[in-house]
C-alpha positions, 0 to 999 in steps of 0.5 A: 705474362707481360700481357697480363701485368699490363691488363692488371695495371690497366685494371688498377688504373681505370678503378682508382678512376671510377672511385675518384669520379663517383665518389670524391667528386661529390661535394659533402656539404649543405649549401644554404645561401638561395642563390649559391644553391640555385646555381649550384644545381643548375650544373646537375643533368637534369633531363627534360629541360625542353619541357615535353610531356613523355614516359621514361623508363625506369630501368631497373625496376622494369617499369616506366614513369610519366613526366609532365612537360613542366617536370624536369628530374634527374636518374643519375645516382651520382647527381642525385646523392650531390643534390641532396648533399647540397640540399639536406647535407645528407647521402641519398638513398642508395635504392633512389632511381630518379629524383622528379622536380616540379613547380613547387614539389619534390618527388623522389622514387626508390625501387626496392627488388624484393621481391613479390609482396603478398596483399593476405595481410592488408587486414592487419593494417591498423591506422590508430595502432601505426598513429599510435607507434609514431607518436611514441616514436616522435617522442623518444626523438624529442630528446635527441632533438632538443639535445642537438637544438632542433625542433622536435615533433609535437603532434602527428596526425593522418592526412589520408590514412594508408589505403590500398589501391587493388587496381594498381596494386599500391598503397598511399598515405599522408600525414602531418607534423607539428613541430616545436616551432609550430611549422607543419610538414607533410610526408605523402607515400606511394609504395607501387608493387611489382612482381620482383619489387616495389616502388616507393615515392616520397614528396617533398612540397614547398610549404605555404600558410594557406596551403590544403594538405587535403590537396597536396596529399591527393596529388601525390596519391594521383601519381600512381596513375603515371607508373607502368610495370613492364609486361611480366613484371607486374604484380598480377603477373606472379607465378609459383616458384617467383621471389616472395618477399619477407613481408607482406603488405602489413610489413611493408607499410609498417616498414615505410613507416619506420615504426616498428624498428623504432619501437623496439630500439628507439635509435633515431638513425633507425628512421623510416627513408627520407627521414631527412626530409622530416628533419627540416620544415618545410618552410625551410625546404622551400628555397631549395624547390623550384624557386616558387610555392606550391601550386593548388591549381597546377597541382590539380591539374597535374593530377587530372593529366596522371588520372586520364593515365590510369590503367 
């Protein structure tokens, strides 16, 4: 009996420290002075600091990822929500498993266990239809935006418009926003499928006056090529009786999105994931990349490294 009251004690003792180790050490603040950032995240664990090109796993999707010799990221959770507290002033996505950092870009990837997504409805895929959502969307978040004295959205248009990859079994797509301020942002997408989920990654690129989003979008597409499923957990490795997910691919990409919860609600917290990013130009992220811009040539060449890993 005595026994048990200890362990109990003990039980209590080490789950007020978990709590207090995961949660209350997080600073909940957006940091903007440059250097006070920097060296801020300096502290976090970012791996690969010998600057070595290898493959990491990705644990809990059973995959593995490519990271450059000039890459360097973080796969703690905790490190990864103070980064983007710090950063956008926000909680990280409770399902991003690394976060990738580069010479001018930001990459973070999610993994979503869903289950098997079905490809039958890629057809009802309609990028003028999607375009046309999202602007009515941009436009309902217009008034909240000015309510708040934040530049809002003007116009959206595709980059790359959303394509499926059969051969990797994924779907890209990029588009541009024009703010109010004139500034323009970029969101690239990846959504990489898996037998038991799927992963999204989402780019964040320091913006330049003469940069080719053209460019940026095909590096960010080109980072499927760095991503492996485990065997057995690759989407061609489905069987009958296997996990199906609720939606299909159409679903998925409309998901990714966030525009057909939007339609129907017209809530600005019903956003796609990383809506935080939309949130702030980039010519404000930049200071809070890597300390330089974007790259065309590195980026290129990172591309053609990721390419020559295509399976």
């Amino acid at each position: 009996m005595e026994i048990s009251k200890y362990v109990k004690k003990i039980s209590i003792i080490i789950f007020f420290l978990f709590i207090q180790t995961n949660v209350f050490s997080i600073e909940k603040q957006r940091i903007t002075d440059n250097d006070q950032w920097s060296e801020k995240i300096s502290t976090l664990n970012w791996k690969n600091r010998d600057q070595l090109e290898h493959t990491t796993a990705i644990k809990k999707a059973n995959a593995n990822v490519l990271i450059l010799d000039e890459e360097i990221y973080l796969d703690n959770f905790k490190d990864i929500n103070q980064y983007n507290w710090w950063s956008f002033g926000h909680e990280a996505e409770q399902d991003t498993v690394k976060l990738i950092k580069g010479e001018g870009y930001t990459i973070y990837l999610d993994y979503v266990d869903d289950g098997y997504i079905n490809l039958d409805d890629w057809s009802n895929v309609n990028p003028k239809d999607l375009l046309k959502q999202m602007r009515e969307t941009a436009k309902i978040n217009a008034e909240y935006l000015k309510s708040r004295n934040l530049d809002y959205v003007n116009q959206i248009d595709w980059i790359y418009e959303p394509t499926l990859n059969k051969e990797n079994k994924s779907v890209s797509y990029s588009y541009k926003v024009t703010w109010s301020s004139g500034l323009p942002t970029m969101e690239s997408k990846n959504l990489i499928l898996g037998k038991k989920g799927h992963l999204e990654t989402a780019f964040v690129v320091s913006y330049n006056k003469d940069m080719d989003l053209k460019l940026q979008s095909d590096f960010s597409k080109d980072f499927v090529n760095g991503v492996t499923f485990e065997d057995g957990f690759k989407h061609s490795d489905y069987k009958a009786g296997d996990k199906i997910a609720a939606a299909g691919i159409g679903g998925l990409v409309a998901g990714s999105l966030g525009v057909k919860a939007l339609a129907k609600t017209g809530i600005l917290v019903k956003l796609a994931k990383f809506w935080w990013i939309l949130l702030a130009p980039l010519a404000f992220l930049g200071k809070f990349l890597s300390g330089k811009e974007s790259s065309a040539s590195t980026n290129e060449k990172s591309s053609i490294r990721r390419r020559k890993r295509k399976k």
